[in-house]
C-alpha positions as CSV (number, residue, x, y, z in Angstrom):
1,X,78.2,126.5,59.4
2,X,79.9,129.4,61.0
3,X,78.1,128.9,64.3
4,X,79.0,124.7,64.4
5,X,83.2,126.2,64.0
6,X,82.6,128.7,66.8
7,X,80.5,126.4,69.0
8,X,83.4,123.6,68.5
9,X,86.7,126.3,68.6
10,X,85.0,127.0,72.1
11,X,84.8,123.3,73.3
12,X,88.2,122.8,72.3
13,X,89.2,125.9,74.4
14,X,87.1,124.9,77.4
15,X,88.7,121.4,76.9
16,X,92.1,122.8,77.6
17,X,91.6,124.5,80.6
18,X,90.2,121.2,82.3
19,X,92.1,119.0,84.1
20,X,91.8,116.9,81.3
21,X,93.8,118.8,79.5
22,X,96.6,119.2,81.4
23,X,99.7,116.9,82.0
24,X,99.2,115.1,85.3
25,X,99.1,111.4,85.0
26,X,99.2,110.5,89.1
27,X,101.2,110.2,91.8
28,X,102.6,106.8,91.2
29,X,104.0,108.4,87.4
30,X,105.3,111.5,89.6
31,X,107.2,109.2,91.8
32,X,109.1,107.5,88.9
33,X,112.4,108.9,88.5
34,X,112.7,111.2,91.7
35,X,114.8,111.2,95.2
36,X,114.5,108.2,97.0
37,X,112.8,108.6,100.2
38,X,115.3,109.2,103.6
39,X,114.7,105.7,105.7
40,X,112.5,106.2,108.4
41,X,114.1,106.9,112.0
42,X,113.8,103.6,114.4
43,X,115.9,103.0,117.0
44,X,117.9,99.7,117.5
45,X,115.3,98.7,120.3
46,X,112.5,98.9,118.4
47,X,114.5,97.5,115.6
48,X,115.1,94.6,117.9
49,X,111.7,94.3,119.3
50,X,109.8,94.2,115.6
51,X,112.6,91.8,114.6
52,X,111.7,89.6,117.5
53,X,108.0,89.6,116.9
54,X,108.7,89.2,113.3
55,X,110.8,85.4,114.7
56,X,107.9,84.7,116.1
57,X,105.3,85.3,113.4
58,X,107.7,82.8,111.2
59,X,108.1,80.6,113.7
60,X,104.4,80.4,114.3
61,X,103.5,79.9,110.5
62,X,106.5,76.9,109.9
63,X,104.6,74.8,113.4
64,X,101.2,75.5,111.3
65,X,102.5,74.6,107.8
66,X,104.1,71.2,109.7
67,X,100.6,70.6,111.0
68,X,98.7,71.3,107.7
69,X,101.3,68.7,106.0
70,X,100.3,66.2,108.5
71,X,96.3,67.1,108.6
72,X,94.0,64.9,106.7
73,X,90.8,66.7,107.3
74,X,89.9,69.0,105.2
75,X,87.9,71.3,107.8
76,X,90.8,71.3,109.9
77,X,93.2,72.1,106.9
78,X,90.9,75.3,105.8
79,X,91.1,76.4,109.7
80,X,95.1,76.0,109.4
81,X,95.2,78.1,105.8
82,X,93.0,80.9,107.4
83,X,96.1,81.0,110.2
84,X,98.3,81.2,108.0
85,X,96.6,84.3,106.2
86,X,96.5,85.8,109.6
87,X,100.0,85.2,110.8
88,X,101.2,86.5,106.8
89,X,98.7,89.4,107.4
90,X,100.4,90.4,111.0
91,X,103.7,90.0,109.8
92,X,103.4,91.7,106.5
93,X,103.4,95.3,108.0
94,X,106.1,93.9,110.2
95,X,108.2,94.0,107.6
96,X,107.6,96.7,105.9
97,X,108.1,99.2,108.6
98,X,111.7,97.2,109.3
99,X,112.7,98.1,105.5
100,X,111.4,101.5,105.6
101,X,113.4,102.0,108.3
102,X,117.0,100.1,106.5
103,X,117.0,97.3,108.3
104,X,117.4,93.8,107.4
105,X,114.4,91.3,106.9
106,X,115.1,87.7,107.1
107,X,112.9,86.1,104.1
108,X,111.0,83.3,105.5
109,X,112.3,80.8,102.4
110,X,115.8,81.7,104.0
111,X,117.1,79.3,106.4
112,X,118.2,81.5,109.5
113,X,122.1,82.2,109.3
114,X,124.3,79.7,110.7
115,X,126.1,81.1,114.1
């Protein structure tokens, strides 16, 4: 009985040093609640030049979506979906380094401002 209270006092201790035992839940429940990050340094040209791309990207997918509307083969409309997965997947990063960096992103549900 003795030995069962020593054997089980000295799991309970070798629990406790683990990292089991200590209070670290992960980086994304470290993150919660601190500084926000500085924005990332970018310069207005390569503000201008992601923004441009970025036009083009959204440009690109509203021609496809117009074709896809109008497309009644079903081939042809997988072939225009997996375009539109591309063009999302080029322009996704895109737009995230343009609001790491503080700059506006026109959403592509947005008409483009009147001017």
């Amino acid at each position: 009985m003795k030995l069962a209270m020593i054997l089980a006092v000295a799991a309970l201790c070798g629990c406790s040093t683990s990292k089991y035992g200590s209070w670290e839940y992960g980086s994304w429940l470290d993150q919660v609640g601190a500084s926000p990050r500085p924005p990332l340094a970018m310069s207005e040209e390569q503000a201008r030049a992601l923004s441009q791309e970025a036009t083009q990207l959204r440009d690109r997918s509203e021609a496809v979506r117009v074709l896809l509307a109008r497309e009644a083969d079903r081939r042809q409309r997988a072939r225009h979906y997996e375009e539109l997965r591309d063009l999302g997947d080029r322009l996704a990063p895109i737009e995230r380094s343009l609001r790491d960096a503080g700059r506006p992103v026109r959403s592509a549900s947005l008409p483009p401002p009147a001017g």
